[in-house]
C-alpha positions as CSV (number, residue, x, y, z in Angstrom):
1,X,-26.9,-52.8,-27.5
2,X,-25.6,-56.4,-27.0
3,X,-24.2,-58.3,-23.8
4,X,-20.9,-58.3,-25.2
5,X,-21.1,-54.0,-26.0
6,X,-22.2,-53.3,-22.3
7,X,-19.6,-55.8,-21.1
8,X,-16.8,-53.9,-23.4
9,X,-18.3,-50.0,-22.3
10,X,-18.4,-51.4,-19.2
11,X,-14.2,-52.0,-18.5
12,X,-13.6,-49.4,-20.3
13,X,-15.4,-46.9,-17.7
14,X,-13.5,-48.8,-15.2
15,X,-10.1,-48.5,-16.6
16,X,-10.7,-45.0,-17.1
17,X,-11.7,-44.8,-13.7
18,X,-8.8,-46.6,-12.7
19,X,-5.9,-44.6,-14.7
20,X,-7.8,-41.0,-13.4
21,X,-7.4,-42.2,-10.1
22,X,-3.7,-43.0,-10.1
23,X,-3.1,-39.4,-11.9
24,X,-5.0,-37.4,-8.9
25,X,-2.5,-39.3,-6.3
26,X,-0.1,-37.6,-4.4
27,X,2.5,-38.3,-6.1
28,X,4.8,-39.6,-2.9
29,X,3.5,-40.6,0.8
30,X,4.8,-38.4,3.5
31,X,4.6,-38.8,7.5
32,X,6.4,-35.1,8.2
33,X,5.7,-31.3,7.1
34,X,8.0,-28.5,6.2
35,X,6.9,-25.1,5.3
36,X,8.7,-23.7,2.8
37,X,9.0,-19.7,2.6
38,X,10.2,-16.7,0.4
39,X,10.6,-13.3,1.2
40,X,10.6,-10.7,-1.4
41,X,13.9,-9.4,-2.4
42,X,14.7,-8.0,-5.5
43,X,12.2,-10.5,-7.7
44,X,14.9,-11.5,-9.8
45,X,14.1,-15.4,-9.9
46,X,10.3,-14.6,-8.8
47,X,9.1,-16.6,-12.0
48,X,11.7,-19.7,-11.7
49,X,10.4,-20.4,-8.0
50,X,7.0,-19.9,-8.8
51,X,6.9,-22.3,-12.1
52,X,8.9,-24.9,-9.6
53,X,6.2,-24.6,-7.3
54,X,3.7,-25.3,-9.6
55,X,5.3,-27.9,-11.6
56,X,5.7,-30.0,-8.1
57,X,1.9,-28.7,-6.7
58,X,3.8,-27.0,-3.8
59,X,2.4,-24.1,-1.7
60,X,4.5,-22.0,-0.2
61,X,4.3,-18.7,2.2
62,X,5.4,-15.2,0.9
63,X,6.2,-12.3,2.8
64,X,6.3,-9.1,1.1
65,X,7.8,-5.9,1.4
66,X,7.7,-2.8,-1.6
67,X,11.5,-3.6,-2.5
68,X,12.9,-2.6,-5.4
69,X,13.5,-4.9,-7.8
70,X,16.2,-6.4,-10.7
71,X,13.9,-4.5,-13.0
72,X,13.8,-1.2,-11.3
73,X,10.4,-0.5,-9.9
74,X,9.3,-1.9,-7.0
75,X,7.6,-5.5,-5.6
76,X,4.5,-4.2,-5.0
77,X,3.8,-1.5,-7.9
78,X,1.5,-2.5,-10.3
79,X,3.7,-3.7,-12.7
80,X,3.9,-7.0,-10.2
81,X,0.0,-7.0,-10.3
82,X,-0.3,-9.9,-12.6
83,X,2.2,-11.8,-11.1
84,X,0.7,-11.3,-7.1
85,X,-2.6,-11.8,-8.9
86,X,-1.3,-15.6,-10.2
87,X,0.2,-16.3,-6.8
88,X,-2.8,-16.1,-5.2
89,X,-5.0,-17.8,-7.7
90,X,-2.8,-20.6,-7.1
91,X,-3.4,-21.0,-3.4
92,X,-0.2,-19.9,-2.1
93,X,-0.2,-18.0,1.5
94,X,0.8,-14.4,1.8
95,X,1.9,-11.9,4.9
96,X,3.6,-8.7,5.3
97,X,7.5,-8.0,5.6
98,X,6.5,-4.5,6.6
99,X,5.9,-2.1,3.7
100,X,9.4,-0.4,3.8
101,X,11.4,-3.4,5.2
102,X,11.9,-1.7,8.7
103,X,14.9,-3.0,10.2
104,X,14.8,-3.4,14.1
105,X,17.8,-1.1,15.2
106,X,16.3,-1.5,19.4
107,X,13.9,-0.6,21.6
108,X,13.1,2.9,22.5
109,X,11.5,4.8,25.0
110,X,7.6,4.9,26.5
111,X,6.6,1.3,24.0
112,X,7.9,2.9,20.9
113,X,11.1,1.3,18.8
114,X,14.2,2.2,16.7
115,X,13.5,1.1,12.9
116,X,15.6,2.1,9.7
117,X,13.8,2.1,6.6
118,X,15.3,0.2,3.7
119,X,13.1,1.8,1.1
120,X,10.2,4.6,1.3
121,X,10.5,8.7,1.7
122,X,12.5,7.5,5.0
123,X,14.9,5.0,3.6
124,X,17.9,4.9,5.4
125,X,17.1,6.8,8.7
126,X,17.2,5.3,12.0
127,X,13.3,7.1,13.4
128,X,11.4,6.6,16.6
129,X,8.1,4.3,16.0
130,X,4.9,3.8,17.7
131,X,2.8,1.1,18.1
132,X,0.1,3.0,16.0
133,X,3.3,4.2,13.4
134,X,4.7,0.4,12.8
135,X,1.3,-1.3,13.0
136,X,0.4,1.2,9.6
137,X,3.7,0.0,8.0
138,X,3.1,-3.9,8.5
139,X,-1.1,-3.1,7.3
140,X,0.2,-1.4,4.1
141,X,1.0,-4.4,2.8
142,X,-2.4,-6.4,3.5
143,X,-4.2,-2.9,2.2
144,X,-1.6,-3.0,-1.1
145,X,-2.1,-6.5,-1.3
146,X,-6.1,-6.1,-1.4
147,X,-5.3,-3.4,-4.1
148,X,-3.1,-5.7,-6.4
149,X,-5.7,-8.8,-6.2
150,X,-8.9,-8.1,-4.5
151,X,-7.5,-10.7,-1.5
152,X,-6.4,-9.8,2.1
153,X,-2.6,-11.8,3.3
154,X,-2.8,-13.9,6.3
155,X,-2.3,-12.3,9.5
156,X,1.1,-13.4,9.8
157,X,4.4,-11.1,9.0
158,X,8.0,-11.3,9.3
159,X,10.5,-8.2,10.9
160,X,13.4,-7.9,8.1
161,X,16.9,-9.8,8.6
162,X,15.0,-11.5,11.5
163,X,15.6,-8.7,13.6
164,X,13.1,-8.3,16.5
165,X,12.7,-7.8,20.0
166,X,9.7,-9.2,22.8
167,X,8.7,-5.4,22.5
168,X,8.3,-5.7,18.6
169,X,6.9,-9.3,18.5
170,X,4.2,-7.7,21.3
171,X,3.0,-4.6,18.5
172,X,2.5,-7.1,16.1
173,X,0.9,-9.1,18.2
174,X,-1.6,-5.9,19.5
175,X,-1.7,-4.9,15.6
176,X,-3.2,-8.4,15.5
177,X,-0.5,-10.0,13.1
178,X,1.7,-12.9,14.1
179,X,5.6,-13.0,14.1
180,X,6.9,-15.5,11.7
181,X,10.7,-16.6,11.6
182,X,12.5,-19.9,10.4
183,X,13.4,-22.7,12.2
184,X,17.5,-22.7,12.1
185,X,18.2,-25.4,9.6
186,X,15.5,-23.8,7.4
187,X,18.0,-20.6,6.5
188,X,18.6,-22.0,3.2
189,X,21.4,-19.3,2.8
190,X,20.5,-18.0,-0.4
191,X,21.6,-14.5,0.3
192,X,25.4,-16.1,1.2
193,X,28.4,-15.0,-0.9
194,X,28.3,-17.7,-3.6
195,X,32.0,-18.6,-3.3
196,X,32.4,-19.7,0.4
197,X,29.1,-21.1,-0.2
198,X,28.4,-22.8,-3.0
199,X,24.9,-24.2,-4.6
200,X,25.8,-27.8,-3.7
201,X,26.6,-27.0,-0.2
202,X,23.5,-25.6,0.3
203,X,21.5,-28.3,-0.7
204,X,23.4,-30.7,0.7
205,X,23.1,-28.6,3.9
206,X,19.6,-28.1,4.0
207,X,18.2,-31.6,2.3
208,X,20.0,-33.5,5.5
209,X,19.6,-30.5,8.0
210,X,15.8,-29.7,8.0
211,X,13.4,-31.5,10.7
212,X,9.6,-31.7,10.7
213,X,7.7,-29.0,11.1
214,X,10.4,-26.6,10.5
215,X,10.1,-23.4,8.8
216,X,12.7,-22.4,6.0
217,X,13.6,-19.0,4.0
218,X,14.8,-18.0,1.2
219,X,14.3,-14.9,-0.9
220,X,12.6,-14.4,-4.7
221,X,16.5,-12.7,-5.5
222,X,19.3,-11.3,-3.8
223,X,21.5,-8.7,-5.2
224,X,24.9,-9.9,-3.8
225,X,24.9,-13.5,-4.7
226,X,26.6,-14.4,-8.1
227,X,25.9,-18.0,-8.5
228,X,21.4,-17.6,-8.1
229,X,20.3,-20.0,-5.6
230,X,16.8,-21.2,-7.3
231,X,17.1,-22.9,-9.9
232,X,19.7,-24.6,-8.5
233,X,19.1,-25.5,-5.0
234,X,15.2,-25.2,-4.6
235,X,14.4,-28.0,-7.4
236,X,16.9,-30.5,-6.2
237,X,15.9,-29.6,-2.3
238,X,12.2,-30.4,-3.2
239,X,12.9,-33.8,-4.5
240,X,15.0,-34.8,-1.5
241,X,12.4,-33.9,0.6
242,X,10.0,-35.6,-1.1
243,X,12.7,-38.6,-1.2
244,X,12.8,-38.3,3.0
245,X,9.3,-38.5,3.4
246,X,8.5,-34.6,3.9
247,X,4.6,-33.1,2.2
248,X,4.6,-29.1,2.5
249,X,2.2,-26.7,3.5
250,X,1.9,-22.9,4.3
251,X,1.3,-20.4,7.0
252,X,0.2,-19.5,9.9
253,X,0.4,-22.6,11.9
254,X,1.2,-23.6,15.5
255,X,4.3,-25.3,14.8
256,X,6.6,-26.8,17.6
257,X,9.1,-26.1,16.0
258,X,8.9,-22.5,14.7
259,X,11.2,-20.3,15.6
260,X,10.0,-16.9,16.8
């Protein structure tokens, strides 16, 4: 091979080099972290979040419950197996929303606590819980999710509706699983009626209001709002975010900013 062919192969490998480089690049700089997350909720736009993730590189948190869902079975059945099973292959985080999205009604007598069922053999009925009884129902999930993709969540959950109590916090804590809320401006209101709170409000609201380090939820579908939040908010939200400096990452973390 001649001088002149080396020199050629030579820039060539470089240029390569070069344009390979630029393409694995984060795509903006950022100096401050927000962590998006989603709960369950009736699954409805549970493929239009996760394709936005992955179009932007984005991981996000997910706290699950079995709730039923726009198709009628349930969020953790196995006809959601394939989809839990890409989530996870694509490095997202994962934690429990208790198995039958136990509302917090109060605290009860000798360490035990009020909870009302949303779904499950007891949905609906306000019942006395142990520490032992609401440590099983926030496990189920992490066993479920084991079931569904081979993978244990992160010890992390979240009490349905935010509703908790130091007593409640404490069995999660004892059941060796960490309490996870939002920070306030991260309640990106997606389960709002759609008329006094419109799409662009929203986004406006939340691209201006969230801080770094906060923590922000919204819900894979809600039954009682008309307009759908994701598409419409979530895409736009991520590029002004981007636009404001902002990288995102998942849970747990020791954020100063988390609100418990």
């Amino acid at each position: 091979m001649s001088n002149r062919s080396i020199l050629a192969l030579t820039w060539l490998c470089l240029f390569s080099f070069s344009t390979q480089a630029q393409t694995n690049a984060p795509s903006h700089s950022c100096n401050k972290t927000v962590y998006l997350t989603f709960d369950t909720g009736n699954m409805s736009v549970a493929q239009t979040v996760a394709d936005i993730l992955k179009r932007h590189n984005i991981k996000a948190t997910f706290f699950l419950a079995n709730e039923k869902t726009f198709r009628g079975d349930y969020a953790l059945e196995d006809s959601w197996k394939p989809f839990w099973q890409m989530m996870q292959q694509e490095g997202h985080h994962f934690g429990s929303h208790t198995y039958n999205h136990d509302y917090f009604v109060k605290d009860g007598p000798r360490n035990e606590v009020f909870i009302k069922p949303q779904f499950g053999p007891q949905a609906g009925k306000t019942m006395l819980m142990s520490e032992a009884s609401f440590c099983k129902d926030i496990r189920e999930v992490d066993q479920r999710f084991v079931e569904l993709t081979g993978e244990s969540i992160q010890k992390i959950w979240r009490a349905p509706g935010g509703k908790t109590s130091p007593r409640l916090i404490s069995m999660g804590n004892l059941c060796g699983y960490q309490h996870i809320a939002w920070a306030p401006s991260g309640f990106l209101g997606d389960e709002l009626n759609s008329d006094k709170h419109p799409n662009a409000m929203l986004l406006e609201k939340a691209s201006q209001g969230i801080r770094d380090g906060d923590i922000t939820m919204a819900h894979l579908g809600i039954w009682s709002r008309k307009d759908p939040w994701a598409p419409a908010v979530l895409e736009s939200l991520i590029l002004n975010l981007k636009k404001r400096g902002f990288c995102f990452a998942t849970l747990p973390t020791n954020s100063p900013n988390q609100s418990k």
